[in-house]
N, CA, C and O of each residue as an XYZ file, in Angstrom:
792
protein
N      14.559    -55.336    -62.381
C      15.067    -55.400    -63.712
C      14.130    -54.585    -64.622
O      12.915    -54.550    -64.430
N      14.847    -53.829    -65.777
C      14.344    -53.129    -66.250
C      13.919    -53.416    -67.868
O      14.955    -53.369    -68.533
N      12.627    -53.724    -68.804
C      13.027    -53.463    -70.151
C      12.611    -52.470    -70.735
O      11.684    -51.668    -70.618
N      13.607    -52.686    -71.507
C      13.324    -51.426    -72.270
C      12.043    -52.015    -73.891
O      12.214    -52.971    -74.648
N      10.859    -50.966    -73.889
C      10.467    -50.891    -74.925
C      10.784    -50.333    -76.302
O      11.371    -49.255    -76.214
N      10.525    -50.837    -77.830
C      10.912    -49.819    -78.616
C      10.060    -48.772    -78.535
O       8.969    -49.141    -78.101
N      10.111    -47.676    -78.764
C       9.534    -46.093    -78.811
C       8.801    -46.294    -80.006
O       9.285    -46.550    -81.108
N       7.495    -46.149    -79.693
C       6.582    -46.111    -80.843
C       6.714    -45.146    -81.968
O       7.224    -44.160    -81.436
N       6.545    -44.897    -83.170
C       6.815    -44.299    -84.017
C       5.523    -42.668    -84.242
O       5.604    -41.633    -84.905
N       4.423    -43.261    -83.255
C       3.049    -42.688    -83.230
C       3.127    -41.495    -82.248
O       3.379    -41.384    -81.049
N       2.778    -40.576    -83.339
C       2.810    -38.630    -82.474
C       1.940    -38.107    -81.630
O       0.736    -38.312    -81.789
N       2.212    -37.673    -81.042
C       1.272    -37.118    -80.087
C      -0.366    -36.965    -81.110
O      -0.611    -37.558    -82.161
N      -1.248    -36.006    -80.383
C      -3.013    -36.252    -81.177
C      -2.357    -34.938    -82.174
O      -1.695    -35.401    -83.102
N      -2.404    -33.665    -82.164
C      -2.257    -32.407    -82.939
C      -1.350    -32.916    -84.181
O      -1.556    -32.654    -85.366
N      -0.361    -33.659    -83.675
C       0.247    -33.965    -85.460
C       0.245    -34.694    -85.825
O       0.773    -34.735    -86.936
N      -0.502    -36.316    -85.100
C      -1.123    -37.294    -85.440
C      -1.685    -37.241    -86.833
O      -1.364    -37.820    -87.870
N      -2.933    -36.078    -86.440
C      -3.527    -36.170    -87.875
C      -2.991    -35.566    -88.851
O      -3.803    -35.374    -89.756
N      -1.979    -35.185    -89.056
C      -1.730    -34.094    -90.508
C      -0.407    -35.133    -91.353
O       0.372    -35.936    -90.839
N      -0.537    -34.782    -92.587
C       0.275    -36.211    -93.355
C       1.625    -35.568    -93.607
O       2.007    -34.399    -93.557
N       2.093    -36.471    -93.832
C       3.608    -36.562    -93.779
C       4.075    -35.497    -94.825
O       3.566    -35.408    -95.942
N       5.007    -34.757    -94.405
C       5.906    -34.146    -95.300
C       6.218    -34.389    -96.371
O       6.798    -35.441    -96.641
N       5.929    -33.516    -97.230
C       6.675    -33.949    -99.085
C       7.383    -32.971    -98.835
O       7.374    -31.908    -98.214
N       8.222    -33.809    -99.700
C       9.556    -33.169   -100.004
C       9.355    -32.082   -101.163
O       8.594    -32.040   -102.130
N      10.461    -31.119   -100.619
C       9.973    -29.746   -101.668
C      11.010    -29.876   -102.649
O      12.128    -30.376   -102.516
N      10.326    -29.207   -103.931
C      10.939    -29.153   -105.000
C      12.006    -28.489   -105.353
O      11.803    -27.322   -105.018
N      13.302    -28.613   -105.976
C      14.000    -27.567   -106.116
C      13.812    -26.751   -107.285
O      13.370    -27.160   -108.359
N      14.351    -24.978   -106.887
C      13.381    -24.462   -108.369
C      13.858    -24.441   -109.475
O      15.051    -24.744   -109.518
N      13.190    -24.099   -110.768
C      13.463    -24.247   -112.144
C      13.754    -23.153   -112.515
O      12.909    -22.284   -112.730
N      15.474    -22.933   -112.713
C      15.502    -21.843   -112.996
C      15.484    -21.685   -114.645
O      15.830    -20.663   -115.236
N      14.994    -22.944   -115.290
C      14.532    -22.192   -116.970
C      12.974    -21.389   -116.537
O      12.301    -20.879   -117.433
N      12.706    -21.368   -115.685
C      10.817    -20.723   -115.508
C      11.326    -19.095   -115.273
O      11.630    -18.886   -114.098
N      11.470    -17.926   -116.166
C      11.505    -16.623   -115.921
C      10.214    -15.694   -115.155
O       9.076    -15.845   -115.600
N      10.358    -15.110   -114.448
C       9.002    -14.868   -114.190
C       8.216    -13.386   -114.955
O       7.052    -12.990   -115.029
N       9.470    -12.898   -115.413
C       9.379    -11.642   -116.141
C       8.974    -11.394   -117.063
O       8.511    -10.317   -117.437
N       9.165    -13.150   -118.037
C       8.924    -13.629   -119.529
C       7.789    -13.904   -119.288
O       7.781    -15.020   -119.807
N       6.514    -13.737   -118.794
C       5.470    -14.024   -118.523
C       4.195    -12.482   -118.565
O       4.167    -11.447   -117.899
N       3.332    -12.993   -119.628
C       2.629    -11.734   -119.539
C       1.806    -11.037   -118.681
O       0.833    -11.694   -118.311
N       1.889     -9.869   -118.227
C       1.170     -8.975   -117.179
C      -0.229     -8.932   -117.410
O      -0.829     -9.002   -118.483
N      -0.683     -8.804   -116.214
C      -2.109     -8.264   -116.220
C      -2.806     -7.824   -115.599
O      -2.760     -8.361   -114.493
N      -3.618     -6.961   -115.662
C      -4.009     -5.998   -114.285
C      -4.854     -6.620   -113.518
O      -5.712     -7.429   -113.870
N      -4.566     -6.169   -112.250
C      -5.392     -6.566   -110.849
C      -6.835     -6.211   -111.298
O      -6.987     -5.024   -111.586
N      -8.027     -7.091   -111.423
C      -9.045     -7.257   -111.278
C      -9.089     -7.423   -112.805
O     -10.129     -6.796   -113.006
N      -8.771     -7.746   -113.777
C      -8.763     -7.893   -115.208
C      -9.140     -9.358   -115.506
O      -8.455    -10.249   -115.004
N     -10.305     -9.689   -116.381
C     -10.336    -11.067   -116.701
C      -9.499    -11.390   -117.543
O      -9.235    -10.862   -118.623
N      -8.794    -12.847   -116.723
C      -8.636    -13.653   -118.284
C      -9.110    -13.870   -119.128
O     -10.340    -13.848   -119.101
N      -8.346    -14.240   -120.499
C      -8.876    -14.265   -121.490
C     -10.096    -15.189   -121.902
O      -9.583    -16.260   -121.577
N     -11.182    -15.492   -122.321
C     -12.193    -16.418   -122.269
C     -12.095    -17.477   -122.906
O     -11.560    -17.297   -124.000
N     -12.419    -18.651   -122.669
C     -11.770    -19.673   -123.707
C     -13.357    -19.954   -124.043
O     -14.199    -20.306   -123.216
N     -13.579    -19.711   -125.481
C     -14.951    -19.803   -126.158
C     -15.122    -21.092   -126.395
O     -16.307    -21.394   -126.538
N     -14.430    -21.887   -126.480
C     -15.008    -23.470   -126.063
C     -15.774    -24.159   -124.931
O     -16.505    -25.149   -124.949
N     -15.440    -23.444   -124.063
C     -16.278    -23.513   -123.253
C     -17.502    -23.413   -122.552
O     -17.800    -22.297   -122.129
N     -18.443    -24.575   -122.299
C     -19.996    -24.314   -122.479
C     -20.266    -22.922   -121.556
O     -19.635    -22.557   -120.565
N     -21.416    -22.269   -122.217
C     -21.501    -20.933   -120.922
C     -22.915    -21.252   -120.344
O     -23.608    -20.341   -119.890
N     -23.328    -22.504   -120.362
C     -24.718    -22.423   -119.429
C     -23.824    -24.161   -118.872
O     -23.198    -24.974   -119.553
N     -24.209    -24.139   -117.186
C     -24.594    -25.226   -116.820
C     -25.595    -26.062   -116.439
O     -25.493    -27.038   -115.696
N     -27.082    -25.422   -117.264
C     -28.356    -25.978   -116.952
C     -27.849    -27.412   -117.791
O     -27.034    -27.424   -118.714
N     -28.570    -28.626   -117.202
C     -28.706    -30.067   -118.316
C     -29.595    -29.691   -119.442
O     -30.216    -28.655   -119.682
N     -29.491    -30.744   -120.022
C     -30.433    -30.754   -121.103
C     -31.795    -30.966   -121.112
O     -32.718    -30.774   -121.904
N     -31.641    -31.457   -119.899
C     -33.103    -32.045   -119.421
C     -34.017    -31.248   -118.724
O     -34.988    -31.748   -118.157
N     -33.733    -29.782   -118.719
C     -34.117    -29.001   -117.624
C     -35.142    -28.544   -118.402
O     -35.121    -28.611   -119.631
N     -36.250    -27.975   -117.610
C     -37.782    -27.602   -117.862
C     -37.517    -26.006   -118.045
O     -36.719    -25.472   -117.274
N     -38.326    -25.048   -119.289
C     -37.806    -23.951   -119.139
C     -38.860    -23.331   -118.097
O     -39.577    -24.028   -117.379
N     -38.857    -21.929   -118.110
C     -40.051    -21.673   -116.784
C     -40.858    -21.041   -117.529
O     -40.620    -20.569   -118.640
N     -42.046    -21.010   -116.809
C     -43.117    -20.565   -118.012
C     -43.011    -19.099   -118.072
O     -42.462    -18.302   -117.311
N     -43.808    -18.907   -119.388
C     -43.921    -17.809   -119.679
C     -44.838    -16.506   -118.583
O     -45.744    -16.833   -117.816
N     -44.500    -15.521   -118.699
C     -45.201    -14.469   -117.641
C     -46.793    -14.181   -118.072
O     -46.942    -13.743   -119.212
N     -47.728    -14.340   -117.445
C     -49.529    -14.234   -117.871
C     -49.479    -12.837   -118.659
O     -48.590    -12.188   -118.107
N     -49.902    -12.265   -119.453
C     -50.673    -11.387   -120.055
C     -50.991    -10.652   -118.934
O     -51.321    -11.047   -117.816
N     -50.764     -8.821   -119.640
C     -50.435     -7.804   -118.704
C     -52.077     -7.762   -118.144
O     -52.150     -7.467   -116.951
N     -52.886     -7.915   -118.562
C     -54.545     -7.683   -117.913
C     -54.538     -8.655   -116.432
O     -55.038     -8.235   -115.388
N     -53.815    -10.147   -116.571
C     -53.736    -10.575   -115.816
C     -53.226    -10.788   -114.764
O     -53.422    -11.731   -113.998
N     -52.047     -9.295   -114.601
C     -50.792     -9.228   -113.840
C     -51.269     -8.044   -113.323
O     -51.947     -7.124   -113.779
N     -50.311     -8.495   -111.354
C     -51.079     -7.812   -110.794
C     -50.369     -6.000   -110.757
O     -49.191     -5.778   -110.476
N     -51.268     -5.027   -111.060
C     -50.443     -3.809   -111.611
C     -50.433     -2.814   -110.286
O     -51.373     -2.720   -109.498
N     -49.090     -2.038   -110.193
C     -48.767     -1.395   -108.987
C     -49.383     -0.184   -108.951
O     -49.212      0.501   -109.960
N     -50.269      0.435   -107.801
C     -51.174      1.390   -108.009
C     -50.171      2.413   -107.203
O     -49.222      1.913   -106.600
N     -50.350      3.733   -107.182
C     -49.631      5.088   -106.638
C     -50.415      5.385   -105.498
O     -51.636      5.229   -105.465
N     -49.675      5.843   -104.492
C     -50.603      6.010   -103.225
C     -51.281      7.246   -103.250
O     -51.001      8.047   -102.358
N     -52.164      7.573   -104.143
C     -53.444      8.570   -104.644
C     -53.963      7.973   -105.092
O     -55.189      8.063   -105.028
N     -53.307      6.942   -105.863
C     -54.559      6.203   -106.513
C     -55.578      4.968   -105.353
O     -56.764      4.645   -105.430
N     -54.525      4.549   -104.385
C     -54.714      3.686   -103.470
C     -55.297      4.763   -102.579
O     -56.399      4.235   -102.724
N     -55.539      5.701   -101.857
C     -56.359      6.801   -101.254
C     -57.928      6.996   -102.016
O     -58.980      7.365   -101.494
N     -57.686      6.652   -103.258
C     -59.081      7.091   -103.475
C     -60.415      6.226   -103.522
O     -61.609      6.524   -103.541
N     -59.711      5.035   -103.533
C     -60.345      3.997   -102.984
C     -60.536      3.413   -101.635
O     -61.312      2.509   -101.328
N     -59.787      4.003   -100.945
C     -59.523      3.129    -99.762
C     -59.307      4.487    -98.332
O     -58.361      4.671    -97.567
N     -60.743      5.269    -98.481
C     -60.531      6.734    -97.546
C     -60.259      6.276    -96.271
O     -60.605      5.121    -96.022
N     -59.538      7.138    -95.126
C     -59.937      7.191    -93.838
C     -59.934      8.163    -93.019
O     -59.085      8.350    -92.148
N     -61.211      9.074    -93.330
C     -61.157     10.722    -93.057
C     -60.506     11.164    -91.886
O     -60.263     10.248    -91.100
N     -60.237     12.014    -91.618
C     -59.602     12.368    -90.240
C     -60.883     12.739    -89.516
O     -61.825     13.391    -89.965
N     -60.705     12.065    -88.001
C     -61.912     12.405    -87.283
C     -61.263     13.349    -85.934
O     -61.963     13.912    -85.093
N     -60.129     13.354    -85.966
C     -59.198     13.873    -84.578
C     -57.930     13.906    -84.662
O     -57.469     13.068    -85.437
N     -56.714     15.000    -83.813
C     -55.329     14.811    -83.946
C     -55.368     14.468    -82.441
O     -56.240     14.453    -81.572
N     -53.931     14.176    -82.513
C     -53.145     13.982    -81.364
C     -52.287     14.821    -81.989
O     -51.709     14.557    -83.043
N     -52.155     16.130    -81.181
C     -50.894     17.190    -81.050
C     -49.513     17.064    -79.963
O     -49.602     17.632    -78.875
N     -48.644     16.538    -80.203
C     -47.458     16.791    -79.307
C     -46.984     17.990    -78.606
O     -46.045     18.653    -79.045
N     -47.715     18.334    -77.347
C     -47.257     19.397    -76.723
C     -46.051     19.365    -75.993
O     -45.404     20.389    -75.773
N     -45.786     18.477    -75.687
C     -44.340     18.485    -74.592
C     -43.620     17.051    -74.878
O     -44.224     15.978    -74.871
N     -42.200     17.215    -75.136
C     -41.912     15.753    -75.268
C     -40.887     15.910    -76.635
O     -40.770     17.001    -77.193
N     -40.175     14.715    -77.096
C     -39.860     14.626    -78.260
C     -40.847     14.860    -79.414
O     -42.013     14.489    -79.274
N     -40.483     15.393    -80.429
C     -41.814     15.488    -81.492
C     -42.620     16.985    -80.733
O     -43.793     17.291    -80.949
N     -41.948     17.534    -80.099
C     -42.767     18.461    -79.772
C     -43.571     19.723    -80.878
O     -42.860     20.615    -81.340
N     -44.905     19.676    -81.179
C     -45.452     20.780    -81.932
C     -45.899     20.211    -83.748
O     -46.308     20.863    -84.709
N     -45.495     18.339    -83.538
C     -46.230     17.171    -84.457
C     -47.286     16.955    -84.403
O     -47.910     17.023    -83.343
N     -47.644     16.733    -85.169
C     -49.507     16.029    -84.685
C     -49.400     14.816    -85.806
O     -48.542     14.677    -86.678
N     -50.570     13.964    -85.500
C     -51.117     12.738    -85.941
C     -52.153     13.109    -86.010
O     -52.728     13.984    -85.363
N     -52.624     12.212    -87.134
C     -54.506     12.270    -87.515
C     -55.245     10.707    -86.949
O     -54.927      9.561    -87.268
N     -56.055     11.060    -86.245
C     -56.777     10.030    -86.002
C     -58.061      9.692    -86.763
O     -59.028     10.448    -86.859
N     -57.960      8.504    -87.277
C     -59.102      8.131    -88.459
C     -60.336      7.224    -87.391
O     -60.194      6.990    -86.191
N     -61.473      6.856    -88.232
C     -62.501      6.202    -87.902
C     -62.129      4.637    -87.502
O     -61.231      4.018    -88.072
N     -62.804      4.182    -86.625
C     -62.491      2.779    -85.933
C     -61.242      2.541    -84.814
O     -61.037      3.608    -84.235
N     -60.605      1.779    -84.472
C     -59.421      2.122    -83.947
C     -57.933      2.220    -84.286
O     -57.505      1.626    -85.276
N     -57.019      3.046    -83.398
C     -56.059      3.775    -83.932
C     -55.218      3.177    -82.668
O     -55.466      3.491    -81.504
N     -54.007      2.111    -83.130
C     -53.068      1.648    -82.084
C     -52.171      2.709    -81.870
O     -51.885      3.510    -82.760
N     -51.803      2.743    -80.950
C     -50.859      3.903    -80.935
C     -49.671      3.380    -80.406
O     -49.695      2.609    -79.447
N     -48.194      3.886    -81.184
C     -46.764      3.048    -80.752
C     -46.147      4.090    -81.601
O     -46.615      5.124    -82.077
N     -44.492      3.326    -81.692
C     -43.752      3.561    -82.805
C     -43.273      3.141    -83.670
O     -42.334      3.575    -84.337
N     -44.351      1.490    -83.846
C     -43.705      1.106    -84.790
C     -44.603      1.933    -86.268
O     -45.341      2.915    -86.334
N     -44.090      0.971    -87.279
C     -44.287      1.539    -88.741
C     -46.125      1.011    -88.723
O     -47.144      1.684    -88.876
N     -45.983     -0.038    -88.540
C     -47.837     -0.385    -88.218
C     -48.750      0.109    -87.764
O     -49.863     -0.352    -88.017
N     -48.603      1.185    -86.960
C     -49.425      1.903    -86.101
C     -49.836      2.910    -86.816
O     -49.076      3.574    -87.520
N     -51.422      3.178    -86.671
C     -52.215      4.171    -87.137
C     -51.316      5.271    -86.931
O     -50.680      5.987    -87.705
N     -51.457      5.205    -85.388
C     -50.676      6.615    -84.757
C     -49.745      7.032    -84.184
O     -49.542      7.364    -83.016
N     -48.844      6.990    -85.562
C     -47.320      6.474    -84.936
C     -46.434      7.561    -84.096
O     -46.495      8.785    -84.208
N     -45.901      7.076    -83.542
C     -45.164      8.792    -82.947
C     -43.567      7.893    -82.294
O     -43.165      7.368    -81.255
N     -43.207      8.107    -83.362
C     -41.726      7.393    -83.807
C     -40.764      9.128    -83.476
O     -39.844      9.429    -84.236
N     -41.027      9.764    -82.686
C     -40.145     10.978    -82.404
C     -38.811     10.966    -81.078
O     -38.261     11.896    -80.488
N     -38.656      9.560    -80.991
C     -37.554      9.633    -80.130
C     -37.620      9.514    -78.946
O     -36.741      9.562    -78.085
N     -39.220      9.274    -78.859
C     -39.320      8.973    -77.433
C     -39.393      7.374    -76.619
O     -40.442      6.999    -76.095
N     -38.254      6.610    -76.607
C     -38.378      5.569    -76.023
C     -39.078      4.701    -74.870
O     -39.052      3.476    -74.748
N     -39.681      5.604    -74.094
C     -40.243      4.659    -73.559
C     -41.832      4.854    -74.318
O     -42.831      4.984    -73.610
N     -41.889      4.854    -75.357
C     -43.577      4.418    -76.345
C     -43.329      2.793    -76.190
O     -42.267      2.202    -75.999
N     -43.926      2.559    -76.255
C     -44.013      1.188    -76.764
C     -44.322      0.747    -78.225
O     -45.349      1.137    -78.781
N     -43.419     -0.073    -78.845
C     -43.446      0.047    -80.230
C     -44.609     -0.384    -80.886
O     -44.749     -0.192    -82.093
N     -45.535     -1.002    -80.141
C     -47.241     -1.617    -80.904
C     -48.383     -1.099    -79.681
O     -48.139     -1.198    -78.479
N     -49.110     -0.778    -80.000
C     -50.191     -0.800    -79.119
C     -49.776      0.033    -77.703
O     -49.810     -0.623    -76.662
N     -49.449      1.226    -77.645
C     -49.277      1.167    -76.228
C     -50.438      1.814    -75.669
O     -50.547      1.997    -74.457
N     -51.505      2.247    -76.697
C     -52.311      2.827    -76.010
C     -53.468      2.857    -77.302
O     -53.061      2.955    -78.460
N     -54.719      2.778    -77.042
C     -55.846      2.320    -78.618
C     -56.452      4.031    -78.715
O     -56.042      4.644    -77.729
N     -56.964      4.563    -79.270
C     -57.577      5.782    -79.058
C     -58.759      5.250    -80.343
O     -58.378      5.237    -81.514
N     -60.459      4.751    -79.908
C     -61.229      4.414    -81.004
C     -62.344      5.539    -80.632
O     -62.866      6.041    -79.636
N     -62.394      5.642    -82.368
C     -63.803      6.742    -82.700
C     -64.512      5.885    -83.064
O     -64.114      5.046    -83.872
N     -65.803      5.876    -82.538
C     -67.098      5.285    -83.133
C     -68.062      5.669    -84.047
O     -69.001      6.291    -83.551
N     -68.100      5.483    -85.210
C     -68.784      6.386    -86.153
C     -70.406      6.640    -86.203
O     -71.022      7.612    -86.639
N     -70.808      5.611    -85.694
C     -72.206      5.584    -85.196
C     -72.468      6.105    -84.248
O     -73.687      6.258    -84.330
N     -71.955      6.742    -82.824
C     -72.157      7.087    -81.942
C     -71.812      8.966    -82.036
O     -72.335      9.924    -81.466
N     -70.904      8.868    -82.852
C     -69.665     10.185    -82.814
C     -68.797     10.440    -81.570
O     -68.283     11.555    -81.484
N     -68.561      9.497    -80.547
C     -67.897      9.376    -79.617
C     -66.225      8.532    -79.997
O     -65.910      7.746    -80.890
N     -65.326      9.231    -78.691
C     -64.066      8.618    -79.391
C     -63.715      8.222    -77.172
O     -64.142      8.740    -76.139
N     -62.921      7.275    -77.435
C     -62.575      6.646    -76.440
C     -61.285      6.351    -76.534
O     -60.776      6.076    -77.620
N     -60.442      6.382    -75.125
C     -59.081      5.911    -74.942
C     -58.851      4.783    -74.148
O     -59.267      4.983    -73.007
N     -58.281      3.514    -74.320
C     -57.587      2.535    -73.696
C     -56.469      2.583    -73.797
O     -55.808      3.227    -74.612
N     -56.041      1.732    -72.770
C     -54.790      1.495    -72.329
C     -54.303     -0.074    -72.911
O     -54.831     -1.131    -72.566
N     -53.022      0.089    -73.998
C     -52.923     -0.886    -74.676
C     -52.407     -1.956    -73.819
O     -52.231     -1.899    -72.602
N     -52.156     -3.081    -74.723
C     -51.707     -4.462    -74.637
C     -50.123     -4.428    -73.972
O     -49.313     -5.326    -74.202
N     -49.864     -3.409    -73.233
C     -48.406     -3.515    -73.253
C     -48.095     -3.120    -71.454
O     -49.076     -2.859    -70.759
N     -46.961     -3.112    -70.949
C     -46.760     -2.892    -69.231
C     -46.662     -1.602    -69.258
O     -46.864     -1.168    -68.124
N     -46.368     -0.463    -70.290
C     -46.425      0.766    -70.595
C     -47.513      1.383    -70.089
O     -48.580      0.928    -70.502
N     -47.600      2.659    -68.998
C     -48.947      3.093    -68.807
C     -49.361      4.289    -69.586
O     -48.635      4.994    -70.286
N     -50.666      4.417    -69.356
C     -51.274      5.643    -70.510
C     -51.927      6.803    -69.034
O     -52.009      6.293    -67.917
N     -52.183      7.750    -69.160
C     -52.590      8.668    -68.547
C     -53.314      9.574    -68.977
O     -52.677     10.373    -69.663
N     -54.251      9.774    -68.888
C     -55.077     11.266    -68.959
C     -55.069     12.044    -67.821
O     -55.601     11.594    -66.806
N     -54.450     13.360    -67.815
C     -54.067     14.408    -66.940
C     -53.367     13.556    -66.152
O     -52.621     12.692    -66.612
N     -53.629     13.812    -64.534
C     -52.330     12.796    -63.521
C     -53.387     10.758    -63.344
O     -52.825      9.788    -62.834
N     -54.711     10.720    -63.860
C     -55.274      9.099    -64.069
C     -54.791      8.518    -64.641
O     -54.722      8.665    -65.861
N     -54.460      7.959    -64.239
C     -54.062      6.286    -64.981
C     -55.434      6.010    -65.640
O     -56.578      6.281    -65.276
N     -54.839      5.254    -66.950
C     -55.851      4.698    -67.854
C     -56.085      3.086    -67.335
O     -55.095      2.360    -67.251
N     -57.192      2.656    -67.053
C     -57.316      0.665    -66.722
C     -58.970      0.757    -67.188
O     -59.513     -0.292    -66.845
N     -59.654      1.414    -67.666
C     -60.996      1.172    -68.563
C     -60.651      2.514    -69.354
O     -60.231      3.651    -69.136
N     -61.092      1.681    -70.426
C     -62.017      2.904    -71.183
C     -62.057      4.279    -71.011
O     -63.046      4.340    -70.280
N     -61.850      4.936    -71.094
C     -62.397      6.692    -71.044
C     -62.787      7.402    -72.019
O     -62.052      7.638    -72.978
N     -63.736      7.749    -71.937
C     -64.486      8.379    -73.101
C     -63.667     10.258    -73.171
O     -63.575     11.171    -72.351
N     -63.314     10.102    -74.334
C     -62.779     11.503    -74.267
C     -64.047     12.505    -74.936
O     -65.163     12.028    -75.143
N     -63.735     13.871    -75.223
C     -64.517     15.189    -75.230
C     -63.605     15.702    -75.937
O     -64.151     15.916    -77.019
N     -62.642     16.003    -75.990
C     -61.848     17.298    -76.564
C     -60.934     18.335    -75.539
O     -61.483     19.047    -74.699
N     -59.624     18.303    -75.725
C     -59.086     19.429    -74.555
C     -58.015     18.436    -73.929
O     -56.973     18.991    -73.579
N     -58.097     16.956    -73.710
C     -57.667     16.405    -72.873
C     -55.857     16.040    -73.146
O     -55.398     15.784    -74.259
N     -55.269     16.078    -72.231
C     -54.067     15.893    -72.586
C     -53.668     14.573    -71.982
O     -53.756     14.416    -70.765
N     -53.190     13.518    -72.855
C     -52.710     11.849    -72.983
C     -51.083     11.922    -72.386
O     -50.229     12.338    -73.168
N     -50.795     11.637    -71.415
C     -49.300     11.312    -71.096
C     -49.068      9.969    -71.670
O     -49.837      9.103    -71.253
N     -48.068      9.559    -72.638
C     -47.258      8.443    -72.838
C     -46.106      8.124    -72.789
O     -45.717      8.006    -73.951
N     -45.114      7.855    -71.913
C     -43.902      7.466    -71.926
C     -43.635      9.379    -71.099
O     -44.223      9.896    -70.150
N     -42.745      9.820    -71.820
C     -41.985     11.018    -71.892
C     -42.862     12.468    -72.434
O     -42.485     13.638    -72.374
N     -44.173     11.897    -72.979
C     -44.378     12.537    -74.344
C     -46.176     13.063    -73.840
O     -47.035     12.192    -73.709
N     -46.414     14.146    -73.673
C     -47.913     14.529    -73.521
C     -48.602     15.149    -75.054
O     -48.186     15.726    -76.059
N     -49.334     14.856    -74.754
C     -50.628     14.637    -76.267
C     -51.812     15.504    -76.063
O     -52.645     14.988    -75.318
N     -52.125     16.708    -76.529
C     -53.139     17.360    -76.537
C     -54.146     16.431    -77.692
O     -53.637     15.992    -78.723
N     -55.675     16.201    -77.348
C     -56.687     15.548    -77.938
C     -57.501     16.628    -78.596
O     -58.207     17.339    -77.882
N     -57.452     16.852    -80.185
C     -58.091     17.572    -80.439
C     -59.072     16.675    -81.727
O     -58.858     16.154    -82.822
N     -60.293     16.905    -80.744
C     -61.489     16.309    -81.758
C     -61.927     17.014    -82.671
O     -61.849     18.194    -82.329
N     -62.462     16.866    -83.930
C     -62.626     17.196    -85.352
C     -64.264     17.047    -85.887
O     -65.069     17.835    -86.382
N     -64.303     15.388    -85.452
C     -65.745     15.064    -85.573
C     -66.400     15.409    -84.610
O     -65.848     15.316    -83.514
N     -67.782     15.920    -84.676
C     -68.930     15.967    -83.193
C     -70.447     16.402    -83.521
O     -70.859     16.230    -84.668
N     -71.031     16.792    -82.836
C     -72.458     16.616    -82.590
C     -72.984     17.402    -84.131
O     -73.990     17.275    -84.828
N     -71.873     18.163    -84.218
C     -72.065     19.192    -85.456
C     -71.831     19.098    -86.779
O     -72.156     19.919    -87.637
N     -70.959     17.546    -87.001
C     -69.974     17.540    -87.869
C     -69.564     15.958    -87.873
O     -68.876     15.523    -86.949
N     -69.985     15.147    -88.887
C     -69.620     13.728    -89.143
C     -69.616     13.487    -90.271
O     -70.298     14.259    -90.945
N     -68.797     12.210    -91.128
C     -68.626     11.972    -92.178
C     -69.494     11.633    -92.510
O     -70.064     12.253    -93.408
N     -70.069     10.445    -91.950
C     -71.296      9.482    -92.477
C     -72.818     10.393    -93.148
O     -73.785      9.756    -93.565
C-alpha cells in the first residue's frame, strides 16, 4: 500500500535562497520621457547648495601646522649631493663583447657590487640576462693598499677571469678580461703605484 505525501512547497538549494517575485508594475503612461530635461553624458547635476560639503564631524582635530622652512627637510640637486658626498673613479669596467657592447662603468673606492639591478655600484643593466640582478660579482679597491680585487658574488652565477673560475679573491693588475653571464669586461685600472686620490 501506497501513501501519498503532500509535495513540499520548498525549492531546490539555487532558488531556495532568492525571494519571491514582486509583481511588476504596469506603466504610467502620464510619465513622458521626452518632457524630461537632457543632459550630457558625463555632465554634473545640478548642485544642491544645501547640502553640507565637508563630512569631517565636528569633533575632528585639525592637523598641525607644517614646521618652519629652516626646519624642513630641503631637496638638494644631484651636484649639489656630489659635492659633498665624492666617489672618485679608481677603474672602468669596459664592455668588450656582449650586450652593452663598447659601455663602460666607473669603479669607485671600497666595494663595487656588480648586477643589474638599480642598487649596484656597477650596474650593467644592458640586456644581458643571465647577470644576476645584485651582487653577482664584488670588484673592491683598497685605498690604502692601491690594490683592487675580484670576488665572486653571493649568487649561483659564476664570474671568470680569462677561462678561471672565480672561488677566492683575485687580485687584479690591469688588462684582465671578467666573463659574466653572456657579457666579457675588459679591467681598466686608473689608480696605481703612480697615481692615488688619498
Amino acid at each position: 500500500m501506497r501513501i501519498d505525501r503532500p509535495k513540499s512547497q520548498r525549492l531546490s538549494w539555487p532558488a531556495r535562497n532568492e525571494p519571491a517575485a514582486r509583481p511588476v508594475a504596469e506603466p504610467d503612461d502620464s510619465y513622458d520621457l521626452h518632457e524630461q530635461p537632457t543632459r550630457m553624458v558625463g555632465a554634473r547635476a545640478p548642485r544642491d547648495e544645501s547640502r553640507q560639503m565637508s563630512r569631517r564631524p565636528d569633533n575632528a582635530v585639525e592637523p598641525p601646522a607644517p614646521p618652519p622652512a629652516d626646519e624642513m627637510t630641503r631637496l638638494v640637486s644631484p651636484s649639489q649631493a656630489a659635492a659633498h658626498d665624492v666617489d672618485p673613479v679608481v677603474g672602468w669596467l669596459v664592455v668588450i663583447a656582449g650586450p652593452g657592447r663598447g659601455r663602460a662603468v666607473e669603479i669607485g673606492a671600497g666595494a663595487n657590487p656588480l648586477g643589474r639591478a638599480l642598487g649596484q655600484k656597477l650596474r650593467l643593466d644592458f640586456g644581458d640576462m643571465q647577470i644576476s640582478r645584485e651582487r653577482h660579482a664584488v670588484i673592491i679597491y683598497d685605498p690604502r693598499s692601491g690594490r683592487f680585487f675580484l670576488n665572486n658574488g653571493e649568487v649561483r652565477n659564476l664570474t671568470y677571469v680569462g677561462n678561471e673560475v672565480v672561488m677566492a679573491p683575485v687580485e687584479l693588475t690591469g688588462g684582465e678580461t671578467i666573463i659574466v653571464g653572456a657579457t666579457q669586461l675588459r679591467f681598466v685600472r686608473f689608480c696605481d703605484d703612480r697615481f692615488n686620490w688619498s
